[in-house]
Structures are given as C-alpha cells and as structure tokens.
C-alpha positions in Angstrom: -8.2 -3.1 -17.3 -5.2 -5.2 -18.8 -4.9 -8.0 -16.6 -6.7 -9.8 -13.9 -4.2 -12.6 -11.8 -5.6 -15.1 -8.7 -3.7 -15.8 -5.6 -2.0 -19.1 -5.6 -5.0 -20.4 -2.9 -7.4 -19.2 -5.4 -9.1 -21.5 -7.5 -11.8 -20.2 -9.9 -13.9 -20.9 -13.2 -13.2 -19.4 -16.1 -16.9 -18.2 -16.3 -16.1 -15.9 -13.1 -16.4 -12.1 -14.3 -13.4 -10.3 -11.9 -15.2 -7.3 -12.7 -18.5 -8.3 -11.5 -17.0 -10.6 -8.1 -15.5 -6.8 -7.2 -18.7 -5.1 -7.7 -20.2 -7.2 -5.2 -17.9 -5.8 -2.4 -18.9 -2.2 -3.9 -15.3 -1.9 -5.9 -16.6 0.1 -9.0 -13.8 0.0 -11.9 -14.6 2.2 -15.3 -12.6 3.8 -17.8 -12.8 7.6 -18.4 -11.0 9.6 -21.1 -7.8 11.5 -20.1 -7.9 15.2 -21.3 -6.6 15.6 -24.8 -5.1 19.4 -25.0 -1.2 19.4 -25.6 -0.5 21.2 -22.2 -2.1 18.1 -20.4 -0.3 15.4 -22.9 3.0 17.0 -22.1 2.3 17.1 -18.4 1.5 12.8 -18.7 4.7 12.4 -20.7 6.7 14.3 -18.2 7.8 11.1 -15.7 8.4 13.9 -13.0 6.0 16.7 -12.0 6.9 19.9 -9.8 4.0 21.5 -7.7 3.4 23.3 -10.4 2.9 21.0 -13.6 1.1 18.9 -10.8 -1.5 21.7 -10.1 -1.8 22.1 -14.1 -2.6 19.0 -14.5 -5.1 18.5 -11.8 -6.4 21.7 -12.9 -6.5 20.2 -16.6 -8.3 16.8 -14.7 -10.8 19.3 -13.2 -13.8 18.1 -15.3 -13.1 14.9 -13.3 -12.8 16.5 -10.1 -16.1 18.7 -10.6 -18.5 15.4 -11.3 -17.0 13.4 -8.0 -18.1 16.6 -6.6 -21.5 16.5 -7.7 -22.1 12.7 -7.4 -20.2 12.1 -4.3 -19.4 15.2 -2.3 -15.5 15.3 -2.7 -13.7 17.9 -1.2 -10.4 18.0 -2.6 -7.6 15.8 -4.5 -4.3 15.4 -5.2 -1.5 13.7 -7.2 0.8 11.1 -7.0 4.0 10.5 -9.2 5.5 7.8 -9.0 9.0 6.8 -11.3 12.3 4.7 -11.5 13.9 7.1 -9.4 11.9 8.5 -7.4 13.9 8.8 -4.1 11.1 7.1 -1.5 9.7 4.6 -4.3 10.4 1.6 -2.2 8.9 2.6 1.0 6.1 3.8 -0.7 5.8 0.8 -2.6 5.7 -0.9 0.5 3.3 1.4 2.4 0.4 0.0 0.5 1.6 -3.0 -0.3 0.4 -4.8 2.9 -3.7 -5.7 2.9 -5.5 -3.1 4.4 -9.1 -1.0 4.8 -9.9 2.2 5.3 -12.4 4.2 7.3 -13.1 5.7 4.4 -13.4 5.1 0.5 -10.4 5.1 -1.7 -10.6 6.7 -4.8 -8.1 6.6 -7.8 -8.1 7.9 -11.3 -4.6 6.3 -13.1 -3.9 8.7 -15.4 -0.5 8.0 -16.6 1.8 4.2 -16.2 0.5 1.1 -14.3 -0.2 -0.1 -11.0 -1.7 -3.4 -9.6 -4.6 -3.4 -6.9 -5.6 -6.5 -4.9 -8.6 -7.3 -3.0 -9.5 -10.3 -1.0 -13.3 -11.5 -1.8 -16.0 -12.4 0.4 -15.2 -15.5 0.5 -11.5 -15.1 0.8 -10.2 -15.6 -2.7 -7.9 -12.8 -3.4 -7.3 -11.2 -7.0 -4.8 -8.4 -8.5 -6.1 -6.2 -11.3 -4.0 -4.5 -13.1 -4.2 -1.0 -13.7 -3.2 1.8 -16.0 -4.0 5.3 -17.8 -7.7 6.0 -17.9 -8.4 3.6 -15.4 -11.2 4.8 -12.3 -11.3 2.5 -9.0 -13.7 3.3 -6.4 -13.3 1.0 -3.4 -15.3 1.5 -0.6 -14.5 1.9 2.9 -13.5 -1.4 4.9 -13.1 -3.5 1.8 -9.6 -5.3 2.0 -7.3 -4.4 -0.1 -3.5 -3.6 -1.6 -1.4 -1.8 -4.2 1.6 -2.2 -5.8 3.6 -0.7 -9.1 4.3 -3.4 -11.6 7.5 -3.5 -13.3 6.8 -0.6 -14.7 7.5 1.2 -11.5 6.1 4.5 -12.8 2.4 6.0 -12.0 0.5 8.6 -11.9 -2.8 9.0 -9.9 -5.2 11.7 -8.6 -6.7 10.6 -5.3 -9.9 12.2 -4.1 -11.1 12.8 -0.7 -13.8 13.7 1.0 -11.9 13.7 4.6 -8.2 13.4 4.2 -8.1 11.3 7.4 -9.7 8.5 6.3 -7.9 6.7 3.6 -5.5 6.2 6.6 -4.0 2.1 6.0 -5.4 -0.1 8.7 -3.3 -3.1 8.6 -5.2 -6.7 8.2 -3.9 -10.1 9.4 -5.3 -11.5 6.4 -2.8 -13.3 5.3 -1.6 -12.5 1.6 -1.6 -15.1 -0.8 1.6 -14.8 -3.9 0.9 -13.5 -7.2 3.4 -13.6 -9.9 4.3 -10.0 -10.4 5.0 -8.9 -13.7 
C-alpha cells in the first residue's frame, strides 16, 4: 500500500490504522509476490495486452488463481488493462468511479501500475487507498465502495469470480466526499 487519503468530512487520529478500520467491514488488503520468469515480466512491461499475452499471463498468475480456488471457491478470472490510450479509459474510469456494492465480493490482484479504491466506514468516514503492483483487495459483498486510476492512468488487474453476475455496480446515494487526486 503507498498511500492512504481522508475525505474532506473526515476527520481522524493519527493513531487510526486504515488497514485495520477496513478490516472491520471485512476489506482484507495483503501483498503477494508477482511471478518472476522473464515471459511474465515482459507481459507486465508491455502497457497493452492482446488475448493472447493476456491468457499468458493469467496462465503465468495461475498459482494465484489455484489457492482463491481452494480457499474460496472461485470459478474463473480475468484481466483488465488499463493505459493512456486506451480508447474507453474515460468511461471506464467513470463506471466505477461512483460509490457502489455489490451482490457479491470484489476481488482484485494489481499486478502491474496504480489505482485508488475508496470505501466509506461504518460510521461514514470515507478513505482512498492507493494501490499498485502486488497489491490483493478482497472486499466483501455490500461494502460501499469506488475505484479510480491515479495519474498514472495505467493498470493492470486480474479479477476473480465466483458468479460473474454479481460484482454488477449498484449505485449508492451516499454522497462522495473530495479527495485530492494525485
């Protein structure tokens, strides 16, 4: 994780683990190594991906894949790529950019750029945590949430399903506090 920000309604302690205020809505953040064998490398320095590099480098993610499996009973996975020029990056910026839940859990494994996620707390506050390669988020079904890319503008992310209709956006009326964005 390289950077946690607060809405401007937030106000908080500096004693206040981000980390820890997430895990009690369930969010479960670690780090996990990305795979280390030149094919993969290439693949994560490539900033766009044809079906094919993108099924070699899911299939190079596979050790990933195969403990989600075990633990959690996921199905199946794909990956998004995300860059500069990518020809939809605005409204799919914006898609997600909204606060929303899901029916079911949301899943993400950065394994290449950066990306900001935001969650409002139980108590209302609302944080962005900044994300990038190596970086696992589990959130779990109905907490409130948003992404974002950074100035970066360029990720890449394997989500994982265990029923592809659920990590559908339902729109809150939450309303969204301002973060700076960097």
């Amino acid at each position: 994780m390289i950077g946690v920000q607060w809405g401007n309604a937030s106000t908080h302690t500096a004693a206040e683990d981000p980390v820890a205020l997430l895990a009690n809505l369930g969010v479960v953040w670690e780090a996990l190594a990305l795979p280390e064998h030149p094919e993969a490398l290439a693949l994560l320095a490539r900033p766009t991906l044809d079906a094919l590099e993108q099924e070699a480098l899911l299939r190079a993610l596979d050790p990933v894949f195969h403990r989600l499996q075990a633990e959690r009973g996921y199905r199946e996975r794909d990956l998004v790529v995300l860059y500069p020029e990518h020809p939809d990056l605005e409204t799919l910026d914006r898609r997600f950019g909204g606060i929303h839940r899901h029916d079911d859990e949301e899943v993400r494994y950065i394994v290449d750029g950066e990306g900001v996620f935001g969650f409002v707390l139980d108590d209302g506050r609302q944080l962005e945590l900044t994300v990038e390669a190596g970086d696992y988020l589990h959130i779990p079904a109905g907490v409130e949430n948003w992404f974002r890319l950074n100035g970066l503008r360029r990720i890449k992310a394997v989500r994982y399903f265990s029923a592809r209709g659920g990590w559908v956006p339902v729109y809150s009326d939450t309303p969204q506090q301002q973060f700076p964005h960097a």
